[in-house]
C-alpha positions as CSV (number, residue, x, y, z in Angstrom):
1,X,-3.2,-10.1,43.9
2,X,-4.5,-7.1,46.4
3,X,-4.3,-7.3,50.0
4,X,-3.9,-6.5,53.2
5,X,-2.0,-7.3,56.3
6,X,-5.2,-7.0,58.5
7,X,-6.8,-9.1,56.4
8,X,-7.1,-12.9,57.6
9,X,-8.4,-14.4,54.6
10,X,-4.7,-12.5,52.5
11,X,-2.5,-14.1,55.0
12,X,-3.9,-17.4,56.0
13,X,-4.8,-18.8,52.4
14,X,-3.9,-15.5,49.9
15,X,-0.5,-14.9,50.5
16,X,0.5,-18.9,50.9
17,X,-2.0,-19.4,47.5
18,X,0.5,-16.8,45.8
19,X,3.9,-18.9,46.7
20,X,2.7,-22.3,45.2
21,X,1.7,-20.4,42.3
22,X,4.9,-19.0,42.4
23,X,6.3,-22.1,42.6
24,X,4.6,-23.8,40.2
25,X,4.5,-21.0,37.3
26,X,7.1,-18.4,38.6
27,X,9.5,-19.2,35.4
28,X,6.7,-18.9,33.0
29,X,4.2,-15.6,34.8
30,X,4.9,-12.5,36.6
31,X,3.3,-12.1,40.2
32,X,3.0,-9.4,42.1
33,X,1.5,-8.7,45.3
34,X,-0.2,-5.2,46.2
35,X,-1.0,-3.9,49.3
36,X,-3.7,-1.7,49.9
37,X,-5.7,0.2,51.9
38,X,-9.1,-0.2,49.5
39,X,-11.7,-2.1,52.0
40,X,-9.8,-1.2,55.0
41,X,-8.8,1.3,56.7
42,X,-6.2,4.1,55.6
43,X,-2.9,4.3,57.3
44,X,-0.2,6.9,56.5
45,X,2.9,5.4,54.4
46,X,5.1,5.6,57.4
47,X,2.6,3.2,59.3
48,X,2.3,1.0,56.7
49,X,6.2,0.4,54.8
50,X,8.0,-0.6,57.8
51,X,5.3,-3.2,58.5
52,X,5.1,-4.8,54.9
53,X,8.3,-4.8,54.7
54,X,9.1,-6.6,57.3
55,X,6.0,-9.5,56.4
56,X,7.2,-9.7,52.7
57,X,11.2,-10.5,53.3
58,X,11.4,-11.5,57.2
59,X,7.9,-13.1,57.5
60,X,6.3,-14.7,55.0
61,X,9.9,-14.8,52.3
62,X,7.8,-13.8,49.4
63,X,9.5,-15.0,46.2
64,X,7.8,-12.4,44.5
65,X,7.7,-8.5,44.5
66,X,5.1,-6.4,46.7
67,X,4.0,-3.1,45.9
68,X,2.0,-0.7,47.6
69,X,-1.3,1.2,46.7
70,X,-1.4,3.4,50.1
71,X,-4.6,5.1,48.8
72,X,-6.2,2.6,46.8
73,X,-6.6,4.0,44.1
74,X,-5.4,1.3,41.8
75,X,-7.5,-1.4,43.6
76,X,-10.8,1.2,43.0
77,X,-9.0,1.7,38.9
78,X,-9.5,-2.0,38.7
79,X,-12.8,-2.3,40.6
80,X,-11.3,-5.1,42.9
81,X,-14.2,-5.8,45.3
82,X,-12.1,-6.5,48.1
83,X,-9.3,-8.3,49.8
84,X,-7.6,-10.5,48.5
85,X,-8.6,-9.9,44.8
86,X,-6.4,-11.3,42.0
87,X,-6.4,-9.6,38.5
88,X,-4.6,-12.1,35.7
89,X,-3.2,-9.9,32.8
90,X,-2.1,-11.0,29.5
91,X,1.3,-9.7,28.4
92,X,-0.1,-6.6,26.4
93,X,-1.6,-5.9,29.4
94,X,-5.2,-6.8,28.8
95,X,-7.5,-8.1,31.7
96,X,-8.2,-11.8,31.2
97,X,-10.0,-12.5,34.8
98,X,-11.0,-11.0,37.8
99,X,-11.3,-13.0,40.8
100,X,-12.3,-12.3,44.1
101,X,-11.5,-14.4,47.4
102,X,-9.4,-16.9,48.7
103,X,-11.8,-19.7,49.2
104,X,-11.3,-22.9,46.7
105,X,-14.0,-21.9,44.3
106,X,-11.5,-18.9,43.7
107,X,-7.6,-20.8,44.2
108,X,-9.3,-23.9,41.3
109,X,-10.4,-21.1,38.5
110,X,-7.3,-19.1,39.2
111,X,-4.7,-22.2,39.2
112,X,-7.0,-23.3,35.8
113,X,-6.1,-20.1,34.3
114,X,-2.7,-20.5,35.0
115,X,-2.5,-24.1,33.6
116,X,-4.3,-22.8,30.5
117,X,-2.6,-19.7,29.5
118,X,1.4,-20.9,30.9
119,X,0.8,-24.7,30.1
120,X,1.7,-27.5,32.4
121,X,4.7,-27.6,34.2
122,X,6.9,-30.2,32.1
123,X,8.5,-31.8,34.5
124,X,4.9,-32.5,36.0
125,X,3.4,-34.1,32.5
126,X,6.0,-37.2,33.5
């Protein structure tokens, strides 16, 4: 998922989105979280490290590591349309969706996807 800290729609539904996905598929996908500055405005690495720091470990605890694209550049590579935008990969790296939002139009298709391609959780099929 891309995102960003001055975003509200990333921190009030993105970022907890990303930690039940996490804790529903964590052992069976890779997330990641990057930050960026595509859609909003540019700060200087120095303004923005401390800060995101701070929100992944003391804040929100992500479970899940958080990279940052200071110039957006790979948020414009991958023609994200915004924040938050999630981008589901297949392990040789192809794209299989693109998703942008954080509504629950985008949380159903992306939690489908999941489902699909990393199968139910079995503890959850009973």
């Amino acid at each position: 998922m891309t995102f960003n800290l001055e975003c509200a729609g990333c921190v009030s539904r993105g970022i907890p989105f990303m930690k039940r996905l996490h804790s529903e598929f964590g052992s069976r996908v890779n997330l990641l979280a990057v930050h960026t500055s595509h859609g909003h405005r540019p700060l200087p690495r120095e303004d923005v490290e401390p800060t995101l720091i701070k929100f992944a470990r003391d804040f929100a605890r992500l479970p899940f590591p958080v990279a940052l694209d200071v110039s957006g550049t790979l948020a414009r590579a991958w023609q994200t349309e915004g924040t938050p935008h999630w981008l589901a990969f297949a392990p040789g790296g192809e794209l299989l969706r693109s998703v942008y939002g954080s509504q629950d139009n985008a949380q159903t298709r992306l939690h489908y996807l999941l489902e699909e391609w990393a199968g139910q959780d079995p503890e959850a099929q009973g």
